[in-house]
C-alpha positions in Angstrom: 54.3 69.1 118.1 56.0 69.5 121.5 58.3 65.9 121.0 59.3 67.5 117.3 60.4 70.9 118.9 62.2 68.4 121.6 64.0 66.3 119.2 64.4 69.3 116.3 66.3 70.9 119.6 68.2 68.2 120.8 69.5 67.0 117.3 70.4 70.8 117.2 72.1 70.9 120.4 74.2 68.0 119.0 75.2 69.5 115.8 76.6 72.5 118.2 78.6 70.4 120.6 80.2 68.5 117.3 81.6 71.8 116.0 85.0 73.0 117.3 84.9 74.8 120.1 85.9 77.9 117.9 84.1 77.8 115.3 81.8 81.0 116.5 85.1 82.6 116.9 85.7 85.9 114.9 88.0 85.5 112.0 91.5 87.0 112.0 94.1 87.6 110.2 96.7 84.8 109.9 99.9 87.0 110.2 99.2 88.7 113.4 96.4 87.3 115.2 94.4 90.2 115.1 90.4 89.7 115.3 88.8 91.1 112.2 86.6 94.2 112.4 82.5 93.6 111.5 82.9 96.2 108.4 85.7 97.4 106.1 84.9 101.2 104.5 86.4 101.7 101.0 85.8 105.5 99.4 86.0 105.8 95.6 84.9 108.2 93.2 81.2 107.7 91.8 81.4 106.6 88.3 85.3 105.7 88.5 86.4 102.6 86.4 89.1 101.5 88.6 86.2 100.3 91.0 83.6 99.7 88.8 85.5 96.1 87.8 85.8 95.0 90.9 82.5 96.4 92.0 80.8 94.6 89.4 83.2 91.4 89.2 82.1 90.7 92.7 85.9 90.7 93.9 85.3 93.4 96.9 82.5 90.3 97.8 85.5 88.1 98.1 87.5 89.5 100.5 87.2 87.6 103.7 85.1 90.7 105.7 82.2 92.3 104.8 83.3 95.5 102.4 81.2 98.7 101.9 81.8 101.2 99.0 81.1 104.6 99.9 80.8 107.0 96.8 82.4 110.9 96.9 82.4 113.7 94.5 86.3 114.7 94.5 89.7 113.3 96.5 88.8 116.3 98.6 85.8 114.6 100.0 88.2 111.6 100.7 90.7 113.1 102.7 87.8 114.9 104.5 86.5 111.3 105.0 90.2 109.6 106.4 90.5 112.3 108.8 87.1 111.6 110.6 87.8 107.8 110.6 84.7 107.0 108.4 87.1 104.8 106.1 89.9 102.7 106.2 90.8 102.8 102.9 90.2 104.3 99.1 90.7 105.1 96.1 91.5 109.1 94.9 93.8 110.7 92.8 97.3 111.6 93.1 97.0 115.3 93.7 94.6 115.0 96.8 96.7 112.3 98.1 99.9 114.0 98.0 98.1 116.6 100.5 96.5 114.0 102.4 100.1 113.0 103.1 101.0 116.5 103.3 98.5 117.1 105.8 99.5 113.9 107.7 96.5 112.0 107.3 97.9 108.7 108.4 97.6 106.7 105.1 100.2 105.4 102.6 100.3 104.2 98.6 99.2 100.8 98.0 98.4 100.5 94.3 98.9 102.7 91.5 95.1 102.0 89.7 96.0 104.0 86.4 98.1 106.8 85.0 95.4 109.1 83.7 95.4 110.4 80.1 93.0 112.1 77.8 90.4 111.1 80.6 90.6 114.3 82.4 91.2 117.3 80.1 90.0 121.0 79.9 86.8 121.4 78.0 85.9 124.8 76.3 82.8 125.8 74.7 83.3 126.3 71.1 81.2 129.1 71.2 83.3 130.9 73.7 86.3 131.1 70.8 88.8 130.3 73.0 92.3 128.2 70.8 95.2 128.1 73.0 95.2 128.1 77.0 96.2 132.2 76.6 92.4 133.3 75.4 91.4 131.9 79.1 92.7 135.0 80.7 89.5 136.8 82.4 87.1 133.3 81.6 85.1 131.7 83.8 86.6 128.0 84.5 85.1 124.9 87.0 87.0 122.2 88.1 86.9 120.4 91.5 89.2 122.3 93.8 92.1 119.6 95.0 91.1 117.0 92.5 93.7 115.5 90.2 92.5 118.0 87.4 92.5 121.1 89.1 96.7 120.1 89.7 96.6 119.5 86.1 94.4 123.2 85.2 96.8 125.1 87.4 99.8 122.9 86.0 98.8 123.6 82.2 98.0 127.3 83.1 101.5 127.4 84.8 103.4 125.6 81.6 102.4 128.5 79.4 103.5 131.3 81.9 100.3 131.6 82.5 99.4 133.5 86.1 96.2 131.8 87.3 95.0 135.0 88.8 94.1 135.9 85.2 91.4 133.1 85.4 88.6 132.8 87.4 88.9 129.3 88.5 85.7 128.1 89.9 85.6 124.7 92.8 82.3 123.4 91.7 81.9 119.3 91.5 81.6 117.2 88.7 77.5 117.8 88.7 77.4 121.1 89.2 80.2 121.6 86.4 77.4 120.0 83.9 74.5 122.0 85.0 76.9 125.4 84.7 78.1 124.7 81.5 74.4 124.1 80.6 73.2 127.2 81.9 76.3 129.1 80.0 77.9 130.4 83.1 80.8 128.7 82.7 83.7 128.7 79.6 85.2 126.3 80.4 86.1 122.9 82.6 88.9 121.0 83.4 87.0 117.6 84.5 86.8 113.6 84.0 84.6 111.5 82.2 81.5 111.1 81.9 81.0 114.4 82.8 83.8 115.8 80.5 82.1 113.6 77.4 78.9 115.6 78.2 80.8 119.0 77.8 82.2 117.9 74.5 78.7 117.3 73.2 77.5 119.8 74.1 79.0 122.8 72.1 82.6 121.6 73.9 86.1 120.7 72.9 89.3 119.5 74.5 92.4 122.1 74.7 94.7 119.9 76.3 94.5 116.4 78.5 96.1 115.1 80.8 98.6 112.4 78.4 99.8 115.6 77.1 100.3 117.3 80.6 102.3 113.9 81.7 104.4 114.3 78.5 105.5 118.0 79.9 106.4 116.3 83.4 102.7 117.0 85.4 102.0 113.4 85.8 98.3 111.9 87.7 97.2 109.3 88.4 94.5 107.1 90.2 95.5 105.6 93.5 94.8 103.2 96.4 95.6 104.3 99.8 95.0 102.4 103.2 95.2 103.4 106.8 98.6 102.9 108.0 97.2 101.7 111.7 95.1 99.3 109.6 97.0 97.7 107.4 99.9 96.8 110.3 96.7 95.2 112.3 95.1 93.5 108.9 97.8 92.5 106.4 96.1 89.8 104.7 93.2 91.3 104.2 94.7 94.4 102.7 96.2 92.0 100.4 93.5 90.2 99.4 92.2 94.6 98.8 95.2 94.4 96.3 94.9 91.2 94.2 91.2 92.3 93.2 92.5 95.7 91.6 95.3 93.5 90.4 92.8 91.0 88.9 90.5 94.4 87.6 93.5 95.8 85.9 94.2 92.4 83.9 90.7 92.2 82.8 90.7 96.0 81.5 94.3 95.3 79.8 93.5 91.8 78.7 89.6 91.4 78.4 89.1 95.1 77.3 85.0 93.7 76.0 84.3 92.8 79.7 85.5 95.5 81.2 83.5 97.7 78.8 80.5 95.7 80.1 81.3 96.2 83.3 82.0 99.5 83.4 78.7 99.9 81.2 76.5 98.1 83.5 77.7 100.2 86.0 77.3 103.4 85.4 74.7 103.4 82.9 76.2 104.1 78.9 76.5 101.5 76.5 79.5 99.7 75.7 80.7 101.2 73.4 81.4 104.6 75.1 82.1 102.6 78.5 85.6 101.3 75.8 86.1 104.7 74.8 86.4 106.0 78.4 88.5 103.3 79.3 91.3 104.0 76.7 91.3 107.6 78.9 93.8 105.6 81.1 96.8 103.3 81.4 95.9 100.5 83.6 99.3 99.4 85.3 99.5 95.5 85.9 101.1 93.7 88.4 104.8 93.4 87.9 105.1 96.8 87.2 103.8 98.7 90.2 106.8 97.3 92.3 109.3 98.7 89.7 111.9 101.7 90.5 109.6 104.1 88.5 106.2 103.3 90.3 106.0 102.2 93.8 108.9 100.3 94.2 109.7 97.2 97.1 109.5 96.8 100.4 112.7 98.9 102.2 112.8 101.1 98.9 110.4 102.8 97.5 109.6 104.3 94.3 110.2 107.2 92.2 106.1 107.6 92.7 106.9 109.0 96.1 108.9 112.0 94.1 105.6 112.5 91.7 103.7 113.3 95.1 106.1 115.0 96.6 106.3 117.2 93.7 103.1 117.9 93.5 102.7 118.9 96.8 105.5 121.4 95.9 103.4 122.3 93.2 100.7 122.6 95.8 102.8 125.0 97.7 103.3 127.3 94.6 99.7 127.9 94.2 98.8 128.5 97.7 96.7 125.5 98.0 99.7 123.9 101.2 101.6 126.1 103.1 104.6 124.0 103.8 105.4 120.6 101.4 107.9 117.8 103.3 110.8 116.0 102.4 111.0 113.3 100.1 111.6 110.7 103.0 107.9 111.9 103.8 106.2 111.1 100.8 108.5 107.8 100.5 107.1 106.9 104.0 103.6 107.3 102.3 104.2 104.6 99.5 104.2 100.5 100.2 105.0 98.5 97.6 105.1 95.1 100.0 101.3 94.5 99.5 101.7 94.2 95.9 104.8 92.4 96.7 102.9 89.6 98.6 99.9 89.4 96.2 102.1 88.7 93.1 104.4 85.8 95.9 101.2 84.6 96.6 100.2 83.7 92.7 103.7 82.0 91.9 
């Protein structure tokens, strides 16, 4: 036994001395060198399509370091997140980013996942005999406090001259907004799906959505963000973060079956609904996140940077940010170039 441990040992010892004399090294990123780090830390929203494709695709698997998905209840949770370093990148909605950027949390716009429509609307309980946005003065309505829908609850409210102050707007999460509405102790919700589809079984109905909101000039959407410090030291792989929502949003736009299965295996409906709740959204593809209206190009960025920075004003309005920037700040907070390089590097 002791001359096969010898030979297993020095055939072994041969095999190491034949490698090259890197080949233990750490990998790093081709453009600048740097050594990659063990783990990279996404955030995301439980339940959000825009991850669920490339969750269950396997393209986060791809990227060349080991990725971890961490799952929040709201963009608030995020930010909260970014500011103690726990992740170097995620995925949130527009309204919590603009006060991430606000709040100079050091991250900037890499990928414009989907505009969001009928998706996130306001619920009411049919019971409650509540028809026009007016019969919600002195009601009792729940949305997730700096989330993309409470922008677009106080945005609807303020749209019809409604003052807010006339409805009590509750911060509950997307859980808690089910068991209230259960329990009757809530009217109404302004809230995404799957949750939202529960309300409107049960004894709900929609009163406005988001599409509509967008039409009247309150736009949302779904976003990436990075780590600013991050993405200078890891370019590639921030890249290679890109090309597999780029390669997501084909499948949705293109293969809308798969990514119904996906999105179906994932969260647990059947396929069916998992289609429905994908139609809730406008996927953007490739070419045109780096046009004028979205993010824009390297050196000149986008009119997306004047959807967050008025919504931050918005913010400001409502009490929710004391101070909004300029729009040189929120420009500053959208990169089109990784986009850029992810479509250069398919030609």
């Amino acid at each position: 036994m002791s001359r096969l441990v010898s030979i297993f040992s020095l055939t072994l010892l041969a095999l190491l001395l034949s490698l090259p004399i890197n080949a233990f090294a750490q990998a790093k990123d081709p453009i600048t060198g740097e050594t990659y780090p063990d783990l990279f830390t996404v955030g995301t929203f439980s339940n959000a399509p825009q991850t669920a494709i490339p969750i269950e695709e396997g393209f986060f698997d791809k990227l060349p370091v080991k990725t971890k998905v961490i799952f929040f209840d709201s963009g608030r949770d995020i930010n909260t997140a970014f500011a103690s370093n726990s992740i170097q990148a995620a995925t949130l909605g527009s309204s919590p980013a603009s006060l991430g950027i606000s709040n100079k949390l050091n991250y900037e716009v890499i990928f414009i996942n989907n505009i969001i429509g009928p998706a996130e609307s306001l619920a009411v309980k049919k019971s409650s005999n509540i028809k026009t946005l007016a019969d919600l003065k002195g009601k009792k309505v729940a949305t997730p406090f700096a989330s993309t829908a409470h922008y677009s609850l106080l945005a609807a409210l303020t749209l019809e001259k409604i003052d807010p102050n006339d409805v009590q707007i509750l911060d509950l999460q997307t859980q808690d907004i089910l068991a209230a509405w259960v329990r009757g102790d809530i009217d109404g919700a302004y809230v995404w799906t799957p949750v939202l589809d529960e309300l409107l079984k049960n004894d709900g109905e929609a009163l406005t959505d988001s599409l509509k909101l967008a039409d009247k000039g309150a736009v949302t959407a779904d976003i990436t963000v990075v780590n600013k410090d991050f993405a200078k030291k890891y370019p590639t792989l921030v890249t290679a973060y890109v090309e597999a929502f780029i390669k997501s949003n084909l499948i949705i736009n293109q293969k809308s079956d798969q990514a119904a299965a996906d999105l179906a295996k994932h969260i647990g409906i059947d396929q069916a609904e998992a289609l429905r709740q994908l139609k809730g959204y406008y996927f953007v593809l490739a070419p045109e996140q780096i046009q004028d209206n979205r993010l824009g190009v390297s050196g000149k960025p986008g009119d997306f940077a004047r959807t967050l920075k008025e919504t931050a004003d918005f913010h400001v309005t409502q009490g929710n940010l004391d101070k909004a920037d300029n729009l040189s700040a929120y420009q500053a907070g959208v990169n089109g170039s990784f986009v850029q390089e992810a479509i250069k590097e398919k030609k």
